[in-house]
Structure formats: C-alpha cells, structure tokens
MOPAC internal coordinates of N, CA, C and O (Angstrom, degrees):
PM7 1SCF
backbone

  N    0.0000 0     0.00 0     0.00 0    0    0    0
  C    1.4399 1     0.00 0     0.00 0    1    0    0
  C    1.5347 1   109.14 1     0.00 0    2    1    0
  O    1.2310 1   119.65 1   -62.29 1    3    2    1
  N    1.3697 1   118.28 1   117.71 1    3    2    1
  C    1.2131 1   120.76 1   167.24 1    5    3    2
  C    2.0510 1   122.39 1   -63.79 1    6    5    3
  O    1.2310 1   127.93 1   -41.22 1    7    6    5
  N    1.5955 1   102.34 1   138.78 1    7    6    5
  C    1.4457 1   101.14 1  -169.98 1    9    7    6
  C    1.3317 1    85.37 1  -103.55 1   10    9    7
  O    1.2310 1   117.35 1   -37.60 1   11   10    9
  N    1.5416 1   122.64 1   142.40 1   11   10    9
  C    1.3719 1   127.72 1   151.05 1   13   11   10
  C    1.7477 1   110.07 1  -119.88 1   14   13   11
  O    1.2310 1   124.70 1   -49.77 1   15   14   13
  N    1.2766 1   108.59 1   130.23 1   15   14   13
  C    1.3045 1   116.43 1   175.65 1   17   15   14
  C    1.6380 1   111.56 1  -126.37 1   18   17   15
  O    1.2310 1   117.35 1   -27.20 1   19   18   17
  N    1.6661 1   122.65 1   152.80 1   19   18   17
  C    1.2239 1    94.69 1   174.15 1   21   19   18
  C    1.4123 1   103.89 1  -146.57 1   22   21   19
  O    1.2310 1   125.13 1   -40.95 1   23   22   21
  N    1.4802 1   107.76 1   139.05 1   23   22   21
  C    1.1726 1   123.53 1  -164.00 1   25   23   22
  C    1.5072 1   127.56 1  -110.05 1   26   25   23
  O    1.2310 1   117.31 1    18.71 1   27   26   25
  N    0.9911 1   122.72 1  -161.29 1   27   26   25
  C    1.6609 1   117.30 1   176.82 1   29   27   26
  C    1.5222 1   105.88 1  -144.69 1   30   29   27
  O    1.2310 1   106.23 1   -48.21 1   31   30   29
  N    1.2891 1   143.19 1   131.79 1   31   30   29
  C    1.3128 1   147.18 1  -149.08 1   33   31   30
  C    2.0914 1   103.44 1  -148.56 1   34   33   31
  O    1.2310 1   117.98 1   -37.25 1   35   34   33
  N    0.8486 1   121.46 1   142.75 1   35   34   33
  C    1.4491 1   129.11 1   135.49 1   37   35   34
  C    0.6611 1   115.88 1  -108.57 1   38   37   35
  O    1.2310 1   126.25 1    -3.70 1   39   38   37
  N    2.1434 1   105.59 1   176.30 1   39   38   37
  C    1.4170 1   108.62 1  -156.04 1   41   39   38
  C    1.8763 1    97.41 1   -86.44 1   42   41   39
  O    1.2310 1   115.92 1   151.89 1   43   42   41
  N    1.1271 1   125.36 1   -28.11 1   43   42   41
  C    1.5511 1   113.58 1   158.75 1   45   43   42
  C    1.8592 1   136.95 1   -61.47 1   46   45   43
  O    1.2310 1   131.71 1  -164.80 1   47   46   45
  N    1.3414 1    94.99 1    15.20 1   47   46   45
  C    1.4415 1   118.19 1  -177.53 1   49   47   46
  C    2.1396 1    97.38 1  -124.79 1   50   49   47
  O    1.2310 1   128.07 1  -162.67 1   51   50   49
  N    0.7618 1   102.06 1    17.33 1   51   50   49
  C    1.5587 1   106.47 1  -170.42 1   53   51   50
  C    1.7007 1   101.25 1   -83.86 1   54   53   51
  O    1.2310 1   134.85 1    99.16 1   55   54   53
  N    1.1605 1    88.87 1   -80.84 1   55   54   53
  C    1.9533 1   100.85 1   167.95 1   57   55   54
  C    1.6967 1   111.70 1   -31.01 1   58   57   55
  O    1.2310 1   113.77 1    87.41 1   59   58   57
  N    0.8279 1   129.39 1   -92.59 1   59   58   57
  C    1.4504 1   137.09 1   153.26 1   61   59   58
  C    1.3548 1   125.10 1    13.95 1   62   61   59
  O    1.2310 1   124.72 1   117.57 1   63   62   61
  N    1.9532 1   108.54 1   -62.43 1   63   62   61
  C    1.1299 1   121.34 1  -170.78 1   65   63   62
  C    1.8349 1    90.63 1   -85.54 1   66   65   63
  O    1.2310 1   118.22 1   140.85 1   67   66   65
  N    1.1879 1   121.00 1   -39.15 1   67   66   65
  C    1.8256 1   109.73 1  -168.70 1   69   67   66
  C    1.4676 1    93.83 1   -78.80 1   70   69   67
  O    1.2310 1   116.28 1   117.48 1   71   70   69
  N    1.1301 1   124.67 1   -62.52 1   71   70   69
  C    1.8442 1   104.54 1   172.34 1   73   71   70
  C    1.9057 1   118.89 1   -19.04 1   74   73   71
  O    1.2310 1   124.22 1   105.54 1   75   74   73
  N    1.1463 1   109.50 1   -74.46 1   75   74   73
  C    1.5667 1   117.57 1   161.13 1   77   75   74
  C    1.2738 1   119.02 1   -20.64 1   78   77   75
  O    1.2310 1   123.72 1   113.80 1   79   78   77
  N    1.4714 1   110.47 1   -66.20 1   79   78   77
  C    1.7185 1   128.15 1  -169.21 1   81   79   78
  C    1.5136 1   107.11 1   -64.46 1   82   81   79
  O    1.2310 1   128.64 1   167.38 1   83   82   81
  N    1.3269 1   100.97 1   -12.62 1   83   82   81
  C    1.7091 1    96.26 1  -160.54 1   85   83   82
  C    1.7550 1   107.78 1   -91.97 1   86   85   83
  O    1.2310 1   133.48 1   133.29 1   87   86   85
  N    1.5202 1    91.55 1   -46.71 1   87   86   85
  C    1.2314 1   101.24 1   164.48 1   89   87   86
  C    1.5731 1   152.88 1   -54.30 1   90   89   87
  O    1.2310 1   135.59 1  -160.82 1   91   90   89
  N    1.4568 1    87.44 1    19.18 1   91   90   89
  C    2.0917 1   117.42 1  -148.11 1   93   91   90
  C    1.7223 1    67.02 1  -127.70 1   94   93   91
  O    1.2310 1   120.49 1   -38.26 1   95   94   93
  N    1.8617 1   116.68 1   141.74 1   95   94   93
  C    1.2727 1   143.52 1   171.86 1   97   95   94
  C    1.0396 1   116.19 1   -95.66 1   98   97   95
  O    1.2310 1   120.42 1  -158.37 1   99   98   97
  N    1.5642 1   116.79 1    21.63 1   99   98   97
  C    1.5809 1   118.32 1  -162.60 1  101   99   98
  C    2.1656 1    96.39 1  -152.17 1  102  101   99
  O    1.2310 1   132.49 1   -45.88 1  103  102  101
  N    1.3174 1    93.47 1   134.12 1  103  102  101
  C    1.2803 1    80.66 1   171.53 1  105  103  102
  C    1.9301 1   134.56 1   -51.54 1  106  105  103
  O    1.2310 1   126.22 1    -6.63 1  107  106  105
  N    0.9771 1   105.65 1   173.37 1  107  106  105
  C    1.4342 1   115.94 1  -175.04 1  109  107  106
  C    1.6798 1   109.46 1  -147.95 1  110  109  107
  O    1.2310 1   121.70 1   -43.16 1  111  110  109
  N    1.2064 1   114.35 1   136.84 1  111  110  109
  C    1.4775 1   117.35 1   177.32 1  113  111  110
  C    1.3446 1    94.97 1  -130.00 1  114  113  111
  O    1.2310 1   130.05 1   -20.43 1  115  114  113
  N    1.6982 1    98.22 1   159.57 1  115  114  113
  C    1.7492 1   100.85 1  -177.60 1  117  115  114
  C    1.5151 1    85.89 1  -133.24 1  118  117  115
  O    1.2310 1   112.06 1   -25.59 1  119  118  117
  N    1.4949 1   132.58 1   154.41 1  119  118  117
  C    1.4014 1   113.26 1   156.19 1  121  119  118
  C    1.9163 1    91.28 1  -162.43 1  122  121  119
  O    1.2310 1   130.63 1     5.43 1  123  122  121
  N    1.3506 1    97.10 1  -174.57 1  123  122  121
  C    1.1767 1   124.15 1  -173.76 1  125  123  122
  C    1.4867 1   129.19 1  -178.72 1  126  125  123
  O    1.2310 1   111.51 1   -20.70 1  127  126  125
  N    1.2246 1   133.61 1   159.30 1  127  126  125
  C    1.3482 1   114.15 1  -175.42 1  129  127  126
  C    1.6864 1   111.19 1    62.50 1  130  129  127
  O    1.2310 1    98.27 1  -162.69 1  131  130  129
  N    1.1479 1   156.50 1    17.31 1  131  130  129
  C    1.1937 1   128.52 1  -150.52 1  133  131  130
  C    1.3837 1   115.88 1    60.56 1  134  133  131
  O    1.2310 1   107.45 1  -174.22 1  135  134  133
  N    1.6019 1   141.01 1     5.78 1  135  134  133
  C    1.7730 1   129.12 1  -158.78 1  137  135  134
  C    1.4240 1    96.86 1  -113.73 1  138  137  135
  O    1.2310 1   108.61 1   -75.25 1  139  138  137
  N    1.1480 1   138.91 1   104.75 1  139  138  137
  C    1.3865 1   116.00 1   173.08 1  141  139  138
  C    1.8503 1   112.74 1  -101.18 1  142  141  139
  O    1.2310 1   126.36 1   -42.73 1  143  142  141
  N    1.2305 1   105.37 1   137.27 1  143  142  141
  C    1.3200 1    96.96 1   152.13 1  145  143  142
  C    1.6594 1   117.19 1  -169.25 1  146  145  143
  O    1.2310 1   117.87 1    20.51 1  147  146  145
  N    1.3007 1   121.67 1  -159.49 1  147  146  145
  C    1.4424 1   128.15 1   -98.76 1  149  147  146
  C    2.0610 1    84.62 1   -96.27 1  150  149  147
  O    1.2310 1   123.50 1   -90.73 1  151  150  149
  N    1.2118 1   110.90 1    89.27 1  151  150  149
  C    1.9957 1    98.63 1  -172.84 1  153  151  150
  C    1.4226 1   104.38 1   -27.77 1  154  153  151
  O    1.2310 1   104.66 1   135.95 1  155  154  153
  N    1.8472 1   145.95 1   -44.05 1  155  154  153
  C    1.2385 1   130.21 1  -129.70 1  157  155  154
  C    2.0470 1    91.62 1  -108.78 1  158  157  155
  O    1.2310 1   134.63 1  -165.22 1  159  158  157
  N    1.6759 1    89.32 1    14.78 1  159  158  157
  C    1.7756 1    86.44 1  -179.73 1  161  159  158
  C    1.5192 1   113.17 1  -105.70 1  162  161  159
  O    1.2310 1   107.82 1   -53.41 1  163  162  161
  N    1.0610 1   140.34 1   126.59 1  163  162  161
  C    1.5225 1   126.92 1  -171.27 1  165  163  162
  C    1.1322 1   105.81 1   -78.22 1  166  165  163
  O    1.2310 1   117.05 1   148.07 1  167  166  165
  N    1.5771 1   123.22 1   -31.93 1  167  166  165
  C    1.2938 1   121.02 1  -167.80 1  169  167  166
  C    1.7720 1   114.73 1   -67.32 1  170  169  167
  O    1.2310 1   133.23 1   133.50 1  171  170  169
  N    1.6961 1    92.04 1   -46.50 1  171  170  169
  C    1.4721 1   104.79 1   175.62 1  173  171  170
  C    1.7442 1   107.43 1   -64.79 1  174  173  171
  O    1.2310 1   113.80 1   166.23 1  175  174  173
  N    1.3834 1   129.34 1   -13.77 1  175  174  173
  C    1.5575 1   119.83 1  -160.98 1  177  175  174
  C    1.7331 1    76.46 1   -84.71 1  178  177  175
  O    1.2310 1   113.82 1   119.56 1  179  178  177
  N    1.5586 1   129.30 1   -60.44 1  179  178  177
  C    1.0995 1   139.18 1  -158.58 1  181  179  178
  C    1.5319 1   111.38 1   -48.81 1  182  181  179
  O    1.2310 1   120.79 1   163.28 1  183  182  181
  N    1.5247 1   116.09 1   -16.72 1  183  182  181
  C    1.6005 1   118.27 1  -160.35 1  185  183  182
  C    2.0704 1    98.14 1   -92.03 1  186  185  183
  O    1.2310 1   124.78 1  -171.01 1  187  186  185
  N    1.6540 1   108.43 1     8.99 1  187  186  185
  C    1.5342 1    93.98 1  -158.50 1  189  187  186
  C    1.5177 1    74.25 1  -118.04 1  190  189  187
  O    1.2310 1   130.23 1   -20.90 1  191  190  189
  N    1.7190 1    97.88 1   159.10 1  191  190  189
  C    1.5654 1   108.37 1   170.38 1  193  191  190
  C    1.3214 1   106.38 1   -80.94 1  194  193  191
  O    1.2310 1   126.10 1   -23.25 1  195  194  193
  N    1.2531 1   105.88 1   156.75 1  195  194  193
  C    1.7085 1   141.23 1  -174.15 1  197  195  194
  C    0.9229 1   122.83 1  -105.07 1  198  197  195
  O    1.2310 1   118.75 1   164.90 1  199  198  197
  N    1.2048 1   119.98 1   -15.10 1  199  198  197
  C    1.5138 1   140.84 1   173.56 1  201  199  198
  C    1.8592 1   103.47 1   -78.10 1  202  201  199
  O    1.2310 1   127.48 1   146.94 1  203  202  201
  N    1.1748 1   103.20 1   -33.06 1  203  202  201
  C    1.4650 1   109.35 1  -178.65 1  205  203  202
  C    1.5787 1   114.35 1   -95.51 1  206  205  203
  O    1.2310 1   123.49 1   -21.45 1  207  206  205
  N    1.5091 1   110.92 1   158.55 1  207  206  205
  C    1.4323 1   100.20 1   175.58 1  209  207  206
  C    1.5735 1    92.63 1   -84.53 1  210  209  207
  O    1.2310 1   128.94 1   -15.37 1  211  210  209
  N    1.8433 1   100.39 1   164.63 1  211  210  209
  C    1.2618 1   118.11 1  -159.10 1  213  211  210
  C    1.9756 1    88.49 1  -124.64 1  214  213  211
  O    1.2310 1   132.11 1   -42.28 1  215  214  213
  N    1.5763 1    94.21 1   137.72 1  215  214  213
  C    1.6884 1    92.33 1   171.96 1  217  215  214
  C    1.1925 1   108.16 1  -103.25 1  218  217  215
  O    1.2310 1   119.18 1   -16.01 1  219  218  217
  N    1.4449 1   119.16 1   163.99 1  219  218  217
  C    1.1453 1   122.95 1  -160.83 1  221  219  218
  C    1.4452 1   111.28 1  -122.93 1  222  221  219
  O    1.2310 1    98.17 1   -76.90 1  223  222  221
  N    1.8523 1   156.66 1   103.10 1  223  222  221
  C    1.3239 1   124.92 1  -145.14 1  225  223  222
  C    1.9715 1    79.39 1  -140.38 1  226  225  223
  O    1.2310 1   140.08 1   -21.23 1  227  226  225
  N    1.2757 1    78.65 1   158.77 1  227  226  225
  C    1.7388 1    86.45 1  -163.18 1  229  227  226
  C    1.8781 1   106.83 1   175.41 1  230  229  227
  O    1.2310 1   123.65 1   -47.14 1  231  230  229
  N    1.2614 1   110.61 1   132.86 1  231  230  229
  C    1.1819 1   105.86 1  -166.80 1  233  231  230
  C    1.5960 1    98.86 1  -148.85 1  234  233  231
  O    1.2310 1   125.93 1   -84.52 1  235  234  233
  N    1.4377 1   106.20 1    95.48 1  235  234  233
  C    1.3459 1   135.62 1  -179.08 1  237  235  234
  C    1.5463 1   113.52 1   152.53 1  238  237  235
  O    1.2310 1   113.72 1     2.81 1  239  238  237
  N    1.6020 1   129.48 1  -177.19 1  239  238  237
  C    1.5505 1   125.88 1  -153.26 1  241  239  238
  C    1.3798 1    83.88 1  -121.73 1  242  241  239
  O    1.2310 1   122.67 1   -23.80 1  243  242  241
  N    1.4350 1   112.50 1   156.20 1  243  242  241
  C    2.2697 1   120.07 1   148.85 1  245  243  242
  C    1.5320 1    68.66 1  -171.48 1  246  245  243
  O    1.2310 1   131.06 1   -60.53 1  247  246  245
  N    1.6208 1    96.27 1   119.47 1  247  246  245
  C    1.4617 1   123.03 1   171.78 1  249  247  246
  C    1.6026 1   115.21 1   -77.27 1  250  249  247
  O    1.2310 1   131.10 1  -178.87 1  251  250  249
  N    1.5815 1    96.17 1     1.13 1  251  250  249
  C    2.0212 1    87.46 1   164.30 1  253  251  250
  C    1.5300 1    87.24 1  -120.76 1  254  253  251
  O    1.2310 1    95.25 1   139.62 1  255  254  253
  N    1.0342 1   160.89 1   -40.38 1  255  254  253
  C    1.7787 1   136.45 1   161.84 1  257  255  254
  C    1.1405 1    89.78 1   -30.55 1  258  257  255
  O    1.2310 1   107.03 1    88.73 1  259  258  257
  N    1.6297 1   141.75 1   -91.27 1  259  258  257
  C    1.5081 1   124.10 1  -152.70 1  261  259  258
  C    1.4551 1   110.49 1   -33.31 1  262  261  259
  O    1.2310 1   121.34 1   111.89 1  263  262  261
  N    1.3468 1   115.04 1   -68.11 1  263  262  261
  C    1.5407 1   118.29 1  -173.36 1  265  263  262
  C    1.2548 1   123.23 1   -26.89 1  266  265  263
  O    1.2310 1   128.52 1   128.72 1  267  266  265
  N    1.3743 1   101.20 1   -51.28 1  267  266  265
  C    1.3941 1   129.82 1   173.01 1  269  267  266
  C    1.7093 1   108.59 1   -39.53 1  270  269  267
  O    1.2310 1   127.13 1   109.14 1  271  270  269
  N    1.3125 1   103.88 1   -70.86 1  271  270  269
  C    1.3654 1   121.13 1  -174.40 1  273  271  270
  C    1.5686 1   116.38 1   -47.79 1  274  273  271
  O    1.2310 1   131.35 1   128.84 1  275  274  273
  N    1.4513 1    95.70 1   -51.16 1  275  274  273
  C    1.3452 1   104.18 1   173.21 1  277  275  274
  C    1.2267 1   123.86 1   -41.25 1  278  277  275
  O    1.2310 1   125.00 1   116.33 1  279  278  277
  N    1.6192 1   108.01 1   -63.67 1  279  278  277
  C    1.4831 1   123.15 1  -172.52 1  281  279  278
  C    1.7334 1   105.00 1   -45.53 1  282  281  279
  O    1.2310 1   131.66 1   157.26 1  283  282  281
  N    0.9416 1    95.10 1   -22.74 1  283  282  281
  C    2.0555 1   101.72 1  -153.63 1  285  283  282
  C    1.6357 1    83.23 1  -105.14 1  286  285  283
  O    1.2310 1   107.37 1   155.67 1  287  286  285
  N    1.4564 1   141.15 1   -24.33 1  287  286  285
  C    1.6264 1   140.27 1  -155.01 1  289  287  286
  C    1.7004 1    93.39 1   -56.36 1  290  289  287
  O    1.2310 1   131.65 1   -53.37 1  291  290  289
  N    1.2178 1    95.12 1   126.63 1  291  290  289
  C    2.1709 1   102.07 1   168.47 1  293  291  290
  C    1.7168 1    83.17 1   -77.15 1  294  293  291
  O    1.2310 1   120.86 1   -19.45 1  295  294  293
  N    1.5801 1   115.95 1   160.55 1  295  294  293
  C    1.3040 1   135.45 1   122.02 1  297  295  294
  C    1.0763 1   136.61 1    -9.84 1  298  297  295
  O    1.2310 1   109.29 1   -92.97 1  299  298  297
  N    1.0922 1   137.67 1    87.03 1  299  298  297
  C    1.7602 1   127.44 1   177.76 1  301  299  298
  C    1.3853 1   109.09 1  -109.35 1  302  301  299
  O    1.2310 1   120.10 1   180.00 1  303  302  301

C-alpha cells in the first residue's frame, strides 16, 4: 500500500529531509506540480517548488522518516 503524506519544506530544510529519505530501504518520491522525483536526490528535491506543498509517496516504515514527516505534515 502506497503512503502519501504532504508536507511543506524549504530550501534550508532540503538537506535534512534527503538525509532522512535516504536512510528509509524503500523508495521515496517527492513531487508537486505534476514533477515527480527521486526524495533520496537533493538535486531532484531542489528542482520542485517550495512555495507549494510537496507530497510525499513511499511504501514501507523508518520510525524517524515518519517523525520527520510529521513535524513538516500541512493540515488536511
């Protein structure tokens, strides 16, 4: 089952969040706009706007990615 969560990030929250993502044994996608790409790439996290909330899709557990997510989770 795919998890989608969606969060809100700056670009000084970039590092941080791909450190996190990387450390998860399971892929991670970040996207927005229609752009998806790769959460564990900085370059690709850096290519999405920030201005927008960012979704988060990932399908497996690392109980500090959740944390992570959380801290950063918009309101729905």
């Amino acid at each position: 089952m795919t998890i989608n969560k969606i969060i809100k990030l700056s670009p000084s929250q970039v590092k941080d969040f791909v450190t996190v993502a990387t450390k998860c044994d399971f892929d991670v996608d970040a996207s927005n706009n229609r752009f998806t790409v790769d959460a564990k790439s900085i370059l690709g996290v850096f290519g999405l706007d920030f201005r927008q909330p960012i979704k988060v899709s990932y399908r497996g557990f690392n109980q500090d990615f959740e944390n992570y997510l959380d801290e950063h989770a918009l309101a729905c």
